[in-house]
Each structure stands twice: as C-alpha cells, then as structure tokens.
N, C-alpha and C positions, 0 to 999 in steps of 0.2 A: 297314505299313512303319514302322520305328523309327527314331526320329532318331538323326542320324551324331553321335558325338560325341568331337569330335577334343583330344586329348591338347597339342595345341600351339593356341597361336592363331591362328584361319585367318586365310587372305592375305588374301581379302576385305576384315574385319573390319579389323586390321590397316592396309592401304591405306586407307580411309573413316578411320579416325581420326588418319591423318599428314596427312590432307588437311585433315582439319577443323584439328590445330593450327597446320600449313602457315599458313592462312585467318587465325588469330586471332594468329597471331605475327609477318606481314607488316603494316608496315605502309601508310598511302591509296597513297603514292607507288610501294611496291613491287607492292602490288594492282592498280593502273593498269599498269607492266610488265606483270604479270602477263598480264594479262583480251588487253591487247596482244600480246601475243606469240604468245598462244593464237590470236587473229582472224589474224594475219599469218602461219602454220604452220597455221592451220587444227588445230590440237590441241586444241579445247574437245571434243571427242568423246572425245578420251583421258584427260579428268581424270573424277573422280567428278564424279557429280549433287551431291553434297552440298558438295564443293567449287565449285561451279559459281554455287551458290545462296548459299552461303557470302560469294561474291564478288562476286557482283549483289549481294546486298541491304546490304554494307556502303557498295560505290559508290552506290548510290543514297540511302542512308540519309544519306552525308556527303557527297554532292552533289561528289562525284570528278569528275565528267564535266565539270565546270565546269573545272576545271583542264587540259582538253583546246579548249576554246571551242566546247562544243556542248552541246545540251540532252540531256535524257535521253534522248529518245525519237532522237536521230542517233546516243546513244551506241551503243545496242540496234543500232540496224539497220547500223554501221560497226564494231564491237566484241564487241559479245557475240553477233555470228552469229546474232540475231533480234531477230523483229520487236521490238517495245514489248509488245505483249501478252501474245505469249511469255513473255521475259520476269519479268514481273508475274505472269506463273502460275507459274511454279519461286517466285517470292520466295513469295507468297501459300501455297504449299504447305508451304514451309519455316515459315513462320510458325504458320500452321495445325495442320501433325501435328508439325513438330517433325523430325529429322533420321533416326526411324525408317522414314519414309515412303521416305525416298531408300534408305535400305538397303532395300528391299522392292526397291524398283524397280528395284534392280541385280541383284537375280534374278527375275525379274518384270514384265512390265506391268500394273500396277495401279492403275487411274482414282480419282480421288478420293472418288466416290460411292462406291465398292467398300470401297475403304480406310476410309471411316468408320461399315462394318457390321462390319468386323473391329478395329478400331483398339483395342476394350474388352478382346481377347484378348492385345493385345501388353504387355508391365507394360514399369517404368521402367527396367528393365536393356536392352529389349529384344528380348526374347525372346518367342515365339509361346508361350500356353499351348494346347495340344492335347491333349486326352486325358486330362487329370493329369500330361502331361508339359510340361516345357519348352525349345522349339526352336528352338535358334541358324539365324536368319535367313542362312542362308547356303545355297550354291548346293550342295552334298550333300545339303542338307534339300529341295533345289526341291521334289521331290514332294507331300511332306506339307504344305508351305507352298500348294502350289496347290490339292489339298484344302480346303484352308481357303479360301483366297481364291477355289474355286469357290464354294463356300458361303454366301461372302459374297455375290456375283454371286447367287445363286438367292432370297438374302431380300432382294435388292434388287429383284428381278424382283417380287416378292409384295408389296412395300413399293411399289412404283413403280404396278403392277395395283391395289393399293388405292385409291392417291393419285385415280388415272383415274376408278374408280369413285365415289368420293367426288365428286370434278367432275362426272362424267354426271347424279349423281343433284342436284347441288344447279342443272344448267342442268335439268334437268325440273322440278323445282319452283319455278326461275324463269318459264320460261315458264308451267308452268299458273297461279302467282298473275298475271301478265302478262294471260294471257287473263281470268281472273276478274276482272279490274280493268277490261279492256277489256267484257265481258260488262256491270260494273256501271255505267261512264260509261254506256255505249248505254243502260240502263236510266232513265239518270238524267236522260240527254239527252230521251228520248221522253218522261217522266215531265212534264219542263219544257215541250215541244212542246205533249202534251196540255193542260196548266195554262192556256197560250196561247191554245191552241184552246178551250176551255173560255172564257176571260174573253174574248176577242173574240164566243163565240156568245150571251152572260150580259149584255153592254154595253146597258143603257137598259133590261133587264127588271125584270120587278118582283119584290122576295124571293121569291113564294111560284110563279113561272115559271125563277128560279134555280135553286129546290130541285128543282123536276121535269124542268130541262135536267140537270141532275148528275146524279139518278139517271135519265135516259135513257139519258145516258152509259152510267152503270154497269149498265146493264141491259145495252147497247149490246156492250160489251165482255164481259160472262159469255156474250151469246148466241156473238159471236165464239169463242170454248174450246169452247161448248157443240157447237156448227159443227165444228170441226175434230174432235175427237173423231165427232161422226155419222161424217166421211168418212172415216176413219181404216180402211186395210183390215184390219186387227189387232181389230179389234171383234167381239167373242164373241158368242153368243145371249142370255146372261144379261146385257151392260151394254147391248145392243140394247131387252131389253125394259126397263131401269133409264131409259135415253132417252126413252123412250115417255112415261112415268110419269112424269119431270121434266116432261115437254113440259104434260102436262094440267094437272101442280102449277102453272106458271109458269101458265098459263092462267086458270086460277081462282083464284090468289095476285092475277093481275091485278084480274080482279074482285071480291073481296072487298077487295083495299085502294083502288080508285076508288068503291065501291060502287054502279058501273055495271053493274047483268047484261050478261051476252054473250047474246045472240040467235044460233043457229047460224049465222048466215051473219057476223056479228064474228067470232064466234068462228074461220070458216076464214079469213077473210081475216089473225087473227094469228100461225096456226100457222107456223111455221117451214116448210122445204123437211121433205119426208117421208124421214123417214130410213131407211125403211123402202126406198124406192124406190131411197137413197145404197147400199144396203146389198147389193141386188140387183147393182146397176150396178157395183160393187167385186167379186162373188163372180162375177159374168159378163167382168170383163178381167181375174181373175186364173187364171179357167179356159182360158182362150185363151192 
C-alpha cells in the first residue's frame, strides 16, 4: 500500500499545529483559563494531546497552579482531569520524543517502549521513512504506519525475550557461584574442625607421637574414600580387582615403612572389610 499523499495540507496536521501555537502564544494567566475551562466542560478529550501536554508542562514548569492556592498534585486531580502521575507521563513523553510522538498517537496507540524502536525511522520534519518512502503521519497513511509500528512491537518482543534471558542466565550463574562458595565455607569449616580435633588429640604428646597421630589421621581419611568407593554399586570388575591390589600395597607399605613384618594373623586383623564380599551384597540388592 502506498502512502496517500494529499495535495493540500491535512486537517490533522493542520489542527496539531494551531494547537501548538494556540499553546505558545497564550499566555500563564490565559493557560490557567484555559486547562479551567476544559476541567469544567470536560473538553480536555477534545483538544490534541499535544496541546494538552503543551499546557501541563508549561503550568507546571511556571508553578501556575500556585496562583490557584493549590499544589501541583490538587492541580492534576481538580484540573487537568488526572491524577499527578498521569500527568507527569504526557509531560515526560513530551519531553522525551518531542511532539512527534503525540501526532503518532492521534492516529494510533503507541506506548512508549514501541515508540522508541521506531523513533530512528521518523526524521525532523516528521515524517515515517518506509521503504525509501516518506509518510505523512496522518490517518490515510494509518495502515502503512501500523506496519511499522507492528514492527516495532515484534523487535520489542525480541529485545524484551532477550533482556529475560540475559537475567535467567546471570541468576544461574549466581546461584551456582552461591553454591560453590557454600560448598567452599563447608570445606573450610570442616578443614578448621578437623585442625581442632587434631590439636586437642596432639595436646601433651611428644613430636615424634604428633607426627604418627597426623599421619593416622591421613591414613584415616584415604581409607574413608577408599571405603566408599569399595561400596559404590557403579564398581566395574577391573577397579574391583585395582581395590584388591591397593589393599595388599597399603598392607605391605605398612610394613616396610614400620619395619614391623606382618605375621598372617596382623596382617588379617588390618585388612579392611572385604570388598569382595561389598561387592557381592551390591550385585545381590540390585538383582532384587
């Protein structure tokens, strides 16, 4: 569809800019009529938006409303037919896009997040560029302008989908550093526990009863790993028989570093539980 393009200057167009010099060529005192008169006939629906905004933001800018004995915020909700917040969003729109935005929205409803995926299309005259054309915002063009401003709507949607994902992805990488931090206190808490435990079991021994409490310890705790691994029902035949082979090393590591021989019956007394036995009793609850 091709934009319309009218030989005369449209009404629209036309009306929006008697309003605006309406706006700049009254002035506080007739402004205040004004915005009045509108509130008492209820005609603020029948003036442009851009006049409307026009009018707010100059009363509020030159503190009009004082010359009525009320604050801003009585003016709004006794005057300009809303609230305070209200408002603050026509003036802040006005501000913001500038008086093109209001001509949009008189053929249009167009939100402000919308408006500022399209706002780079519309240049200083005005005008939508489209296509390599240029389209007088007016209500014979609505079509081609809603094109557009679907448009804008669809890469806000993709712009908005990204934002989300971008959030999802940086709370999963909160929480897993979170847990990694929690994993590492716990580590570091037990770490001190055991130090504890360790110089509470060390108190009044002598150096060389020190050094063989520590490494009990550490023997203490490889057997604990070594343990859990035997029960582990995941244990293949080949680290079964790798178990075995630790068991007799750690046995005879014993003795060669006390330089105590083991007699067969030391020697069962330090064997570990038979893993062999763990290993049965795992393959027999998991057939069942």
């Amino acid at each position: 569809m091709k934009p319309v393009e009218s030989p005369e200057t449209d009404s629209l167009s036309e009306a929006l800019s008697g309003a605006v010099e309406m706006v700049e060529s009254l002035d506080l005192k007739d402004l205040m009529l004004q915005v009045g008169r509108q509130q008492a006939f209820a005609l603020m629906a029948n003036q442009s938006s851009i006049a409307q905004a026009q009018i707010l933001r100059r009363i509020k800018r030159e503190k009009g409303y004082k010359q009525l004995g009320l604050t801003w915020e009585e003016f709004c909700d006794q005057y300009a037919g809303a609230n305070r917040t209200t408002v603050e969003a026509m003036i802040k729109r006005l501000n913001e896009f500038g008086e093109n935005y209001y001509r949009l929205t008189e053929v249009m409803r167009v939100s402000p997040e919308v408006y500022r995926q399209i706002e780079g299309s519309i240049d200083e005259r005005g005008m939508i560029i489209h296509g390599g054309d240029r389209v007088e915002i007016t209500r014979q063009n609505a079509e081609i302008i809603r094109q557009i401003v679907d448009a804008g709507r669809a890469a806000l949607r993709t712009s908005n989908q990204a934002a989300a994902d971008a959030k999802n992805r940086a709370k999963e990488m909160t929480a897993a550093r979170d847990k990694e931090r929690e994993r590492a206190d716990a580590l570091e808490k037990a770490e001190r526990k055991r130090k504890a435990d360790e110089a509470s079991l060390t108190a009044g021994l002598s150096p060389v009863m020190v050094r063989l409490t520590k490494a009990s310890n550490q023997i203490s705790r490889a057997l604990l790993e070594i343990q859990a691994a035997a029960h582990s029902p995941e244990i293949t035949e080949g680290e079964h028989t790798a178990l075995r082979g630790m068991r007799d090393w750690f046995i005879n590591q014993i003795a060669a570093t006390t330089g105590i021989p083991l007699d067969p019956m030391t020697a069962e007394l330090l064997e570990p539980v038979d893993i062999g036995v763990a290993r049965v009793q795992h393959e027999e609850a998991r057939d069942e």
